[in-house]
C-alpha beads as a LAMMPS data file, in Angstrom:
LAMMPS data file: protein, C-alpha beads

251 atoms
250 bonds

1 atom types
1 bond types

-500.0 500.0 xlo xhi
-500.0 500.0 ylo yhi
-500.0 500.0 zlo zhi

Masses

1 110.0

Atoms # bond

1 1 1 18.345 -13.157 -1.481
2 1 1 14.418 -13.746 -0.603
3 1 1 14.060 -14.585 2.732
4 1 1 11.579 -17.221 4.242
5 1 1 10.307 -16.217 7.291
6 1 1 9.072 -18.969 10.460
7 1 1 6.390 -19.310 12.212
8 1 1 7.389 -17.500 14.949
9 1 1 8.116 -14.457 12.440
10 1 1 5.039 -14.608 10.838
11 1 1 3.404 -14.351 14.292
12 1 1 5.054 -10.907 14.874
13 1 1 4.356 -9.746 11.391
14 1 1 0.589 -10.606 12.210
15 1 1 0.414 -8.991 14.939
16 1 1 1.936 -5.475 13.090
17 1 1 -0.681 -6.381 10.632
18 1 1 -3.796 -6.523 13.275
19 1 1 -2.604 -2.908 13.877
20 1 1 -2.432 -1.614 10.702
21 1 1 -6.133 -3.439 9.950
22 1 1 -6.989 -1.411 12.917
23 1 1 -5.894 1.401 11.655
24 1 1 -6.907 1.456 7.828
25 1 1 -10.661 1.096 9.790
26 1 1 -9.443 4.739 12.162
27 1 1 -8.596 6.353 8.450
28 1 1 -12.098 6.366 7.309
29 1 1 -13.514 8.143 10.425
30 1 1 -10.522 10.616 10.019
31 1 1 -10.942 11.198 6.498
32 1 1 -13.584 13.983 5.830
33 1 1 -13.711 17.510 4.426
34 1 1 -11.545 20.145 6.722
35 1 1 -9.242 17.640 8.361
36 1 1 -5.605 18.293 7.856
37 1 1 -3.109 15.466 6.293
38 1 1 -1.458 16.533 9.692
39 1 1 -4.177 16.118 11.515
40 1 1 -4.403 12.452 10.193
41 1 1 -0.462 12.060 11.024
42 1 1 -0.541 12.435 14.261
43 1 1 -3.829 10.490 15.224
44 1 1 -2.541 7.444 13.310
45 1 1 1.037 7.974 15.112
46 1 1 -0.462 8.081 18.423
47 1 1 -2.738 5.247 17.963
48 1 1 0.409 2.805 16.955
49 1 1 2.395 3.925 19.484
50 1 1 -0.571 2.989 22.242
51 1 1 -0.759 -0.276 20.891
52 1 1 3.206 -0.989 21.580
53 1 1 4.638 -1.000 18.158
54 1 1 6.748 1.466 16.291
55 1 1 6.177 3.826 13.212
56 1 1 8.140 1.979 10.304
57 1 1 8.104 4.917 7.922
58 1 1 9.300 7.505 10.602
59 1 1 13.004 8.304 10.047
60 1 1 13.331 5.826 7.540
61 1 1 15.371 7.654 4.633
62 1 1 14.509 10.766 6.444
63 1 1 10.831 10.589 5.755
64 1 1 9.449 13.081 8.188
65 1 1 6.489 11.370 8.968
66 1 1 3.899 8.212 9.927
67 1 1 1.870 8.583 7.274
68 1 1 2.588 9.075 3.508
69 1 1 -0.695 11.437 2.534
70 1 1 -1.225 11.841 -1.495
71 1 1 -4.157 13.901 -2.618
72 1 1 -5.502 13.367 -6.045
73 1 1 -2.705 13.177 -8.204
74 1 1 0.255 12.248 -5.895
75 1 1 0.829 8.586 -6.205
76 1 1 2.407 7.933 -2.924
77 1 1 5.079 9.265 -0.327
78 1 1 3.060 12.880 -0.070
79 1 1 4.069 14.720 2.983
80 1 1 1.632 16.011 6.069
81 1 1 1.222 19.533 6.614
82 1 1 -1.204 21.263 8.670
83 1 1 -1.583 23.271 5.599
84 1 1 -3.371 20.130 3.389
85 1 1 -6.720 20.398 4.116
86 1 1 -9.361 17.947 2.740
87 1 1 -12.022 19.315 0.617
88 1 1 -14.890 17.139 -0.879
89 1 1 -14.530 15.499 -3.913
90 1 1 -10.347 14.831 -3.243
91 1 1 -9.118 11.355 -2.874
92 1 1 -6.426 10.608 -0.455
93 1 1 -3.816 7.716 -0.929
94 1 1 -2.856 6.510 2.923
95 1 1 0.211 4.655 3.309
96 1 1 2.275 3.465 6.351
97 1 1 4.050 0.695 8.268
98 1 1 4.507 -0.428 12.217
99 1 1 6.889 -2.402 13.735
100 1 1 6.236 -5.304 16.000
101 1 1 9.075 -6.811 18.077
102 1 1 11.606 -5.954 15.118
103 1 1 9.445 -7.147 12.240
104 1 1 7.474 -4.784 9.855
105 1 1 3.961 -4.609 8.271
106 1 1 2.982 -2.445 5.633
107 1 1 -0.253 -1.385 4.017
108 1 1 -2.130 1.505 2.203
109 1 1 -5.251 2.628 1.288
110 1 1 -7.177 5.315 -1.021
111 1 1 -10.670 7.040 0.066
112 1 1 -12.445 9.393 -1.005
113 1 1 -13.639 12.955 0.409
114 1 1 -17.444 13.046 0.521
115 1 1 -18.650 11.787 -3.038
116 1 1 -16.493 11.479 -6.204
117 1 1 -17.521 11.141 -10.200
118 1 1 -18.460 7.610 -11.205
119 1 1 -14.970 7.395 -12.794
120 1 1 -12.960 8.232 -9.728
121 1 1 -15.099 5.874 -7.673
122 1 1 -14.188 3.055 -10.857
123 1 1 -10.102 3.757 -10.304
124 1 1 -11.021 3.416 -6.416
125 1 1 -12.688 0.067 -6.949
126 1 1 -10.202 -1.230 -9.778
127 1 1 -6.727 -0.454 -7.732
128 1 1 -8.741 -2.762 -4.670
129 1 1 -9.600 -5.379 -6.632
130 1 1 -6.703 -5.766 -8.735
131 1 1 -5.136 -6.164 -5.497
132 1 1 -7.453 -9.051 -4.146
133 1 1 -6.682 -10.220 -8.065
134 1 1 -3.054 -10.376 -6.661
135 1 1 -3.524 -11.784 -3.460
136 1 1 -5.121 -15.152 -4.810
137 1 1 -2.181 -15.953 -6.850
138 1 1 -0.179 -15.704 -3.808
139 1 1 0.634 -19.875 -3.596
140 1 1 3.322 -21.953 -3.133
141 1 1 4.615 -23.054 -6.859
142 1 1 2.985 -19.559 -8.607
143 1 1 5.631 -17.527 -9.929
144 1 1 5.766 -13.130 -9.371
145 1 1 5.025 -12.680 -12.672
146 1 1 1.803 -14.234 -11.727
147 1 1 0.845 -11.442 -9.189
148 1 1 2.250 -8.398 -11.438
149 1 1 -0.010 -9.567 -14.523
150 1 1 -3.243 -10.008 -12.511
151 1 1 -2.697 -6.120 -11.166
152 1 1 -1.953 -5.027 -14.624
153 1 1 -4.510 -6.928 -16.764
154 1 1 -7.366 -5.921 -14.414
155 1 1 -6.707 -2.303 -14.240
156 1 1 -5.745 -2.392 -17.967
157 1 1 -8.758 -3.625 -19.143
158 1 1 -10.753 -0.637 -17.340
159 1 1 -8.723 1.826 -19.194
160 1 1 -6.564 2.429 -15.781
161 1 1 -2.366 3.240 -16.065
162 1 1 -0.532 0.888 -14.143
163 1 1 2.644 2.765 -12.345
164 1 1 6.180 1.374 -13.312
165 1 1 8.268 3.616 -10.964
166 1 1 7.222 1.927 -8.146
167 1 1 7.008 -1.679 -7.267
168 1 1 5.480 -3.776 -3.794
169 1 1 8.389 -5.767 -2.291
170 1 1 9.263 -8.416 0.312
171 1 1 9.200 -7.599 3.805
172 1 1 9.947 -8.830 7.170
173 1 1 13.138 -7.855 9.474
174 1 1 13.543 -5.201 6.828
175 1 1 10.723 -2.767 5.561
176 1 1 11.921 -3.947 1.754
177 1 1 13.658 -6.572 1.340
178 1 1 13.528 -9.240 -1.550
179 1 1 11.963 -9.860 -4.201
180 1 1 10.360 -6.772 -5.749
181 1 1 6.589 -7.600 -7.174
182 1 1 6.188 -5.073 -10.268
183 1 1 2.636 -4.362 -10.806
184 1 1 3.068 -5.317 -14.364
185 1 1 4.765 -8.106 -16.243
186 1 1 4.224 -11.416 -17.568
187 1 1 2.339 -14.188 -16.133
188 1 1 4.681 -17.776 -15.881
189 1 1 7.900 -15.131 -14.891
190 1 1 10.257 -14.162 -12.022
191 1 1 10.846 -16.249 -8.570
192 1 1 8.633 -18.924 -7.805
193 1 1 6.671 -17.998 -4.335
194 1 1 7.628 -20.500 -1.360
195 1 1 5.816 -20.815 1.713
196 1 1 7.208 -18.658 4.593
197 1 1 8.049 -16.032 1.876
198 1 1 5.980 -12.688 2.866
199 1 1 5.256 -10.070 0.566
200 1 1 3.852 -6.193 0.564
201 1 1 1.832 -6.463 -2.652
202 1 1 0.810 -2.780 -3.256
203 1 1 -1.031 -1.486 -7.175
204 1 1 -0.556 2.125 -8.119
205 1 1 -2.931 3.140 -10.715
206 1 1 -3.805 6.185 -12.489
207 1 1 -6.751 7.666 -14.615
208 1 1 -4.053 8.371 -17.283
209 1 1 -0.605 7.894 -18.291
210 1 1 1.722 5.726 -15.776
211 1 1 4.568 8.417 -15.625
212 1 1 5.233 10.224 -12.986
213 1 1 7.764 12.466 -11.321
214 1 1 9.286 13.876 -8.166
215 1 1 8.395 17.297 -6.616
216 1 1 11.183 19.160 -5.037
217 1 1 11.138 17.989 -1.656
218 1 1 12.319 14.933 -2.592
219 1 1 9.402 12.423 -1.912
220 1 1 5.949 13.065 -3.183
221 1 1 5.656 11.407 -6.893
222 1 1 2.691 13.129 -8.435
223 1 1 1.438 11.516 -12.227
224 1 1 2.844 13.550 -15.242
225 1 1 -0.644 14.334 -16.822
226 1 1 -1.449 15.365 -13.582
227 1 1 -4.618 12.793 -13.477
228 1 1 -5.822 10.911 -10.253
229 1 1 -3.703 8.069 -8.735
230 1 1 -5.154 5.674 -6.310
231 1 1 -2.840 3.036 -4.122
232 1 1 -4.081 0.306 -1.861
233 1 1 -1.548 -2.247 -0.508
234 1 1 -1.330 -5.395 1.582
235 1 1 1.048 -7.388 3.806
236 1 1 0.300 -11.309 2.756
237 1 1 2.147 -14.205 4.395
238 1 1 2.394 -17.391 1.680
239 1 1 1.539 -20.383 3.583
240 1 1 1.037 -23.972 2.883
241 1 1 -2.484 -23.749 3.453
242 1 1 -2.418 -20.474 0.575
243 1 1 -2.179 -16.542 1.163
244 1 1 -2.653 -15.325 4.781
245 1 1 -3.826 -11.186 4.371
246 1 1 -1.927 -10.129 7.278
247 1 1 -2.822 -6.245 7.598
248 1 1 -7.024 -6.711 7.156
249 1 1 -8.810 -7.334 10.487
250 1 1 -11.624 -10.406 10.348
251 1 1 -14.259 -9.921 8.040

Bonds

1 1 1 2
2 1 2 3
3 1 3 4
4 1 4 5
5 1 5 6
6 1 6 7
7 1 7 8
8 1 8 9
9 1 9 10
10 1 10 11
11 1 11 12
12 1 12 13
13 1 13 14
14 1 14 15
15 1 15 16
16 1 16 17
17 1 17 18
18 1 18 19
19 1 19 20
20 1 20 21
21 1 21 22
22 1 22 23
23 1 23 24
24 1 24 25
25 1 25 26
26 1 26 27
27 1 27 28
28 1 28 29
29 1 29 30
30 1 30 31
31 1 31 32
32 1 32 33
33 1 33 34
34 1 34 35
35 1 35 36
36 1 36 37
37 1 37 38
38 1 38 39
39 1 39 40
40 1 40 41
41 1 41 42
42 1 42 43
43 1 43 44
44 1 44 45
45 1 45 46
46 1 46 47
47 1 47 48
48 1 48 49
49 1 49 50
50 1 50 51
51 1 51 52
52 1 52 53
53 1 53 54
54 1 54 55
55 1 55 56
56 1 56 57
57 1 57 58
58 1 58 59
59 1 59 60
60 1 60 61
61 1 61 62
62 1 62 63
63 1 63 64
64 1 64 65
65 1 65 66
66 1 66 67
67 1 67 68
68 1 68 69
69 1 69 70
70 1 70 71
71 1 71 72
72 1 72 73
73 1 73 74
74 1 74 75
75 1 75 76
76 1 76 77
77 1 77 78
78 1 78 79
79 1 79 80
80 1 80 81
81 1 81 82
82 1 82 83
83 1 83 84
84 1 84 85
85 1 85 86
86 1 86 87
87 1 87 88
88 1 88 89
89 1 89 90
90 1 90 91
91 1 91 92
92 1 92 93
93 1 93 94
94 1 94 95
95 1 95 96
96 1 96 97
97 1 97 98
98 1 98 99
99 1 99 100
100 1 100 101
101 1 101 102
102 1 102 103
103 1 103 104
104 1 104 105
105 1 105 106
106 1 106 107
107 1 107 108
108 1 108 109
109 1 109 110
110 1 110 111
111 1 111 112
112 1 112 113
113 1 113 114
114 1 114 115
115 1 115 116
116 1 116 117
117 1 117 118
118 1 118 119
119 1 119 120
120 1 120 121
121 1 121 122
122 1 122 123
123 1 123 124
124 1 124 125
125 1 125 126
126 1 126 127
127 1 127 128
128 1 128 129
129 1 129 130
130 1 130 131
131 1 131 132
132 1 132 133
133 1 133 134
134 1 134 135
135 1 135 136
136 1 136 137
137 1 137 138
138 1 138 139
139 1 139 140
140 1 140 141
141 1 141 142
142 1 142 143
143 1 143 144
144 1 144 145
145 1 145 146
146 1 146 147
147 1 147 148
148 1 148 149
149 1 149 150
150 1 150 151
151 1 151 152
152 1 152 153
153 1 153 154
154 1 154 155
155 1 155 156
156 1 156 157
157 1 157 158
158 1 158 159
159 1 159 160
160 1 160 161
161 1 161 162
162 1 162 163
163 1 163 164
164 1 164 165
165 1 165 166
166 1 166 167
167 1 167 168
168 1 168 169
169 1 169 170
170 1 170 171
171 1 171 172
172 1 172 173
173 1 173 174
174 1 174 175
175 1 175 176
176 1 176 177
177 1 177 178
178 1 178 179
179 1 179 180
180 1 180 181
181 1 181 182
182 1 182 183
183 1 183 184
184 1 184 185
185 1 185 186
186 1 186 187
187 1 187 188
188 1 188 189
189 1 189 190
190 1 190 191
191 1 191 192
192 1 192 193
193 1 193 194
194 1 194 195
195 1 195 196
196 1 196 197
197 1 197 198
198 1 198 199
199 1 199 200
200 1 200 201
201 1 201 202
202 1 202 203
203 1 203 204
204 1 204 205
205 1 205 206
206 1 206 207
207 1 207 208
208 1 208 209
209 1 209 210
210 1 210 211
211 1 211 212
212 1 212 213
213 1 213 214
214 1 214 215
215 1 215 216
216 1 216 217
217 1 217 218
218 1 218 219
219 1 219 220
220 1 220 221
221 1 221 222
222 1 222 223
223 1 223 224
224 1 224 225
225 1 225 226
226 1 226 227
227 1 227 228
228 1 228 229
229 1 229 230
230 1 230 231
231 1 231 232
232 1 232 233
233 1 233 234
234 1 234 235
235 1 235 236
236 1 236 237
237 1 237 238
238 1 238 239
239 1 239 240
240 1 240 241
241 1 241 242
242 1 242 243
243 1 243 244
244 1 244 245
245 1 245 246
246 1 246 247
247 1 247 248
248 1 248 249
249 1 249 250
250 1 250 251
């Protein structure tokens, strides 16, 4: 069941999202040759909890963490260690959550370590605009299908893979709730979008193939080919007036 969310909802959900806009600006002062994924953890953890909300990833299935931290070609949910260090020329997927008064925001981001080839840079630049691709066709009357073939045609047409394993999702009293939004699919498909409905739109893209697979501890899903993956994701409230970015801070 998709769940429409009031007013009053969406105002808690924006404020998790000011935070997490907050932080995704904190990651790229963190992120630089030497620092630890660890390192990055518990800055980001500290920082949330001084601002009065709550880690949302933190517990949650047993994650062990704040942040999921995926170097090069871990897709998402990589785990911090004091023993990931970042070098130059890495790229590091950042993804994580807060809660806000019971209600949950969600975002991600990918940066790179010092400078990166031309074609890393490209996957970078594709995976964030297929996302703003995304956002726009978050309106009242558009269907899913609508968001998971602007992700997919973008980053197709740059020669990108676009991940099936994992999709974005609703969101709201529950980290995922319905309706999941694939990253691929056809346009004119799936629910139609409502005003009050919120979703976590989030494209997973790789310089190769779109398999992946699951390393032994259980969380960090790493590309088959082993090429780069880049992830950037966004909390976006569908109003009347059109999509409302929740998790970016003005400007």
């Amino acid at each position: 069941m998709i769940l429409l969310k009031s007013s009053r909802e969406i105002e808690h959900m924006r404020a998790a999202g000011r935070i997490l806009g907050e932080v995704k600006a904190r990651l790229k002062a963190l992120v630089r040759p030497g620092a630890s994924t660890k390192d990055i953890d518990e800055d980001i953890e500290a920082f949330i909890v001084g601002k009065g909300a709550a880690p949302a990833f933190k517990g949650y299935r047993g994650y062990p963490a704040t942040v999921c931290a995926s170097i090069n070609d871990e897709v998402v949910h990589g785990i911090p260690s004091a023993k990931r260090k970042l070098k130059d020329g890495d790229i590091i997927g950042l993804d994580l959550g807060c809660i806000v008064e019971g209600y949950y925001g969600d975002c991600a981001i990918t940066l790179p370590v010092g400078p990166v080839p031309e074609r890393v840079q490209e996957l970078l630049d594709v995976t964030r605009e297929s996302l703003d691709k995304a956002i726009v066709q978050c309106r009242a009357g558009s269907r899913i299908g609508d968001i998971s073939y602007a992700v997919q045609a973008h980053c197709e047409s740059h020669g990108f893979g676009v991940v099936r394993a994992f999709v974005g999702h609703g969101i709201g009293r529950a980290l995922h709730e319905e309706p999941q939004v694939p990253n691929f699919g056809e346009a004119g498909r799936g629910p139609v979008l409502k005003a009050g409905m919120v979703l976590a739109i989030e494209p997973m893209v790789t310089m190769g193939s779109w398999e992946v697979r699951v390393l032994e501890d259980g969380w960090t899903a790493v590309t088959v080919d082993g090429s780069l993956a880049a992830h950037f994701e966004d909390t976006i409230a569908i109003t009347a007036n059109g999509p409302e970015v929740l998790t970016r801070t003005a400007g």
